[in-house]
C-alpha positions in Angstrom: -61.9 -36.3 -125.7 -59.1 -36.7 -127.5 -60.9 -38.6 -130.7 -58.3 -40.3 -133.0 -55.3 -39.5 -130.5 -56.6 -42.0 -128.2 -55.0 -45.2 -128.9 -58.0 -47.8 -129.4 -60.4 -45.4 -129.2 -63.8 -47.3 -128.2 -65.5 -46.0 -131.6 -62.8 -48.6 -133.4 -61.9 -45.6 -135.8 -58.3 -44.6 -134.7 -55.6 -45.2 -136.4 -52.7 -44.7 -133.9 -49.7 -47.1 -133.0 -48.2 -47.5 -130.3 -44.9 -46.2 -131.0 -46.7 -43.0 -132.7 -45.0 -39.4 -132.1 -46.4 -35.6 -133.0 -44.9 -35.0 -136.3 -45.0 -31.1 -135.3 -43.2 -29.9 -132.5 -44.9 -29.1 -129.3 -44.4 -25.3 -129.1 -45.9 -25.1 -132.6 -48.8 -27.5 -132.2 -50.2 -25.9 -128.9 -52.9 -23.9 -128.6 -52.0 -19.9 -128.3 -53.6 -19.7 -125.0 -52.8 -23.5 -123.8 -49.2 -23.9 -124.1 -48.3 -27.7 -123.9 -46.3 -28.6 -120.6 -42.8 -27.9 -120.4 -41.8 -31.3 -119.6 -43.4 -33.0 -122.7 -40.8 -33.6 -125.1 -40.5 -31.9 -128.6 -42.5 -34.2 -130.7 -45.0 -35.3 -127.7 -46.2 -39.3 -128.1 -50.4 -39.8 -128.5 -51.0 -40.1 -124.9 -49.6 -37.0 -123.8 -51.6 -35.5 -127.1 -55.1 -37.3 -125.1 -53.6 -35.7 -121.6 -53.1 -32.3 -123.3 -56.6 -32.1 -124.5 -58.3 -33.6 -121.9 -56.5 -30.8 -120.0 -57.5 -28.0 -122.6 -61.2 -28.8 -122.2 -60.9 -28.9 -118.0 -59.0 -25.4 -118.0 -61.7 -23.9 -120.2 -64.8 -25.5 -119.0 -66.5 -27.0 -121.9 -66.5 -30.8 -121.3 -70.6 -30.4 -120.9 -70.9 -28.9 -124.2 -69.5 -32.1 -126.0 -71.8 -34.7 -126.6 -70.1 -38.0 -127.9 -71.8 -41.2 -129.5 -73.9 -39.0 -131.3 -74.2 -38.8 -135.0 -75.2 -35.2 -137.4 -77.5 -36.0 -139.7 -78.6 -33.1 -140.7 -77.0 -29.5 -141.8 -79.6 -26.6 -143.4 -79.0 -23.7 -143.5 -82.4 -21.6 -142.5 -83.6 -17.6 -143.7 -81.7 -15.2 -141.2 -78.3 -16.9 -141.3 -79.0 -19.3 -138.9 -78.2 -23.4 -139.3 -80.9 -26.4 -138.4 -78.7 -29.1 -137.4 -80.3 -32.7 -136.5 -78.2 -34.9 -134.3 -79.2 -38.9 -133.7 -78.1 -40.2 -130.1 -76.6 -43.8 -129.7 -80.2 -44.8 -128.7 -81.4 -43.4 -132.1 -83.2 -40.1 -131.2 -83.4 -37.4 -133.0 -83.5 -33.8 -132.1 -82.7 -30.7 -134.1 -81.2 -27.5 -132.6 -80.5 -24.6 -134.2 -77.4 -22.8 -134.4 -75.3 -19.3 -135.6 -72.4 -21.0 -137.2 -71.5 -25.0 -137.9 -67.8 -25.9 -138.4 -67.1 -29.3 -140.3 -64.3 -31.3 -138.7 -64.8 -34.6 -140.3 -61.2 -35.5 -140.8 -59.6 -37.7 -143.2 -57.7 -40.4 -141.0 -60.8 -42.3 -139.8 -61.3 -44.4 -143.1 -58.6 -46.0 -144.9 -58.3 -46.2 -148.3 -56.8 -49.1 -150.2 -55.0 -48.9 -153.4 -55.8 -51.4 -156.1 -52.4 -53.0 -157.4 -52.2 -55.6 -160.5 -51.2 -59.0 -160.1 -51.3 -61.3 -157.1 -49.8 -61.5 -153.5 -50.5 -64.5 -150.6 -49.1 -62.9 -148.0 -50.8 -60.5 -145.3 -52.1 -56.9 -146.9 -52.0 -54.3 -143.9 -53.3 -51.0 -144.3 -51.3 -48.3 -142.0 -54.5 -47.5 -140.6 -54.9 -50.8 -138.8 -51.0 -51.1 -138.2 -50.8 -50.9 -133.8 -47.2 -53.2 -132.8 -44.3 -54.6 -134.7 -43.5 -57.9 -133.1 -46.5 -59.9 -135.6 -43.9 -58.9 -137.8 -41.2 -60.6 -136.6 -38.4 -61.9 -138.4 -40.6 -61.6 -141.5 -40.0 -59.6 -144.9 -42.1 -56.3 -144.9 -43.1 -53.8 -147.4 -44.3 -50.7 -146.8 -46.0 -49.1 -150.1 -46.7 -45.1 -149.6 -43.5 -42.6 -148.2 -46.0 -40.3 -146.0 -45.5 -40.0 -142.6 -47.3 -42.7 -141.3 -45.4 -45.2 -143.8 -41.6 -44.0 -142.9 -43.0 -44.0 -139.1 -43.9 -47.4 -139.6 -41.4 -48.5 -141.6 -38.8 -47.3 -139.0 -40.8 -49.6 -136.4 -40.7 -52.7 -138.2 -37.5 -52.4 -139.0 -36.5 -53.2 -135.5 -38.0 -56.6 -135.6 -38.6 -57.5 -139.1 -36.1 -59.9 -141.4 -36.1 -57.2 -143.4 -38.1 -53.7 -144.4 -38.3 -52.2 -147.6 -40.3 -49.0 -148.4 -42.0 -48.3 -151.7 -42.6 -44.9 -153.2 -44.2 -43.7 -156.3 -41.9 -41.1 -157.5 -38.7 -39.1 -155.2 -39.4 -37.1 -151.7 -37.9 -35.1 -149.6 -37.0 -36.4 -146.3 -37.1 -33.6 -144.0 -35.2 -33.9 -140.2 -37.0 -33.3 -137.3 -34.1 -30.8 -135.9 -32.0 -28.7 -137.4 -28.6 -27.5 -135.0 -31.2 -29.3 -132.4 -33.9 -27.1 -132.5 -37.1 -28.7 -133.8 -37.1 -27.5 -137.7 -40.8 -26.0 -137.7 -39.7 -23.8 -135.1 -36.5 -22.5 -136.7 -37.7 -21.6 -140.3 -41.8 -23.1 -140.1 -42.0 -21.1 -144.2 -39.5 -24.0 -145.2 -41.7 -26.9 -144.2 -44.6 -25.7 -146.1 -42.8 -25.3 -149.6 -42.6 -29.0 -149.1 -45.9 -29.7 -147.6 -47.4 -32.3 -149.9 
């Protein structure tokens, strides 16, 4: 449970470092009828993420209906509304069950995608996506290419420990604070924050 929030997941697909925070504060990233803890912060870290889901499944009682290391193969849609979906098991079995509704969830964080650039480079080419702790960049000089969250997060890391950190960005942004009179911003106006949603 938990998926890409678990740091090091054991499918080898998430991308989360260690210093990683919720870019979306806690009230407005719970669940309407799972309120995180009081106690997290206001921009909770992955493993409190993991811990909050793992508690969301537990409190509603659907940890049996999840069936992990198991693959879809297979979505077709049948006469009468009704969906034939094939799964494979880890040991390569097949079975088909059939089902009123099928929601895709495939995310977009589990494969990396590198950018092509002209020219050449000798030194080490890191994609964010593979980026866990500073300190191999110690005392080194780092660019990061790409002002989404991930690259200012990591960018802000590496600056702690790198010679020095430069970050690279295709055309002007908008950097946005976290708090505003320290309140978290999405909670205060959340309408603002998506005029400027990319």
């Amino acid at each position: 449970v938990g998926g890409l929030w678990r740091y090091d997941n054991d499918n080898g697909m998430s991308a989360i470092y260690r210093s990683l925070q919720i870019n979306t504060s806690r009230d407005m990233t719970s669940f309407a009828d799972f309120p995180m803890p009081a106690d997290y912060p206001d921009f909770p870290r992955h493993e409190q993420i993991c811990d909050y889901l793992e508690r969301y499944v537990d409190r509603f009682g659907f940890r049996e209906r999840i069936q992990f290391r198991t693959s879809v193969e297979r979505v077709e849609p049948e006469p009468g509304g009704t969906f034939a979906v094939t799964f494979c098991s880890g040991d390569g079995v097949e079975e088909t069950r059939r089902y009123r509704h099928v929601l895709v969830a495939s995310g977009h964080h589990w494969l990396p995608r590198m950018p092509e650039f002209r020219g050449s480079f000798s030194g080490r080419i890191l994609h964010s996506h593979d980026y866990r702790v500073p300190e191999a960049f110690a005392g080194k000089r780092v660019l990061v290419v790409g002002m989404g969250n991930s690259g200012c997060d990591i960018a802000c890391d590496l600056a702690r420990v790198a010679d020095r950190t430069a970050l690279s960005t295709r055309r002007g942004a908008h950097v946005i604070p976290k708090y505003l009179f320290g309140v978290p911003l999405d909670t205060v106006c959340p309408e603002f924050l998506w005029r400027f949603a990319p």
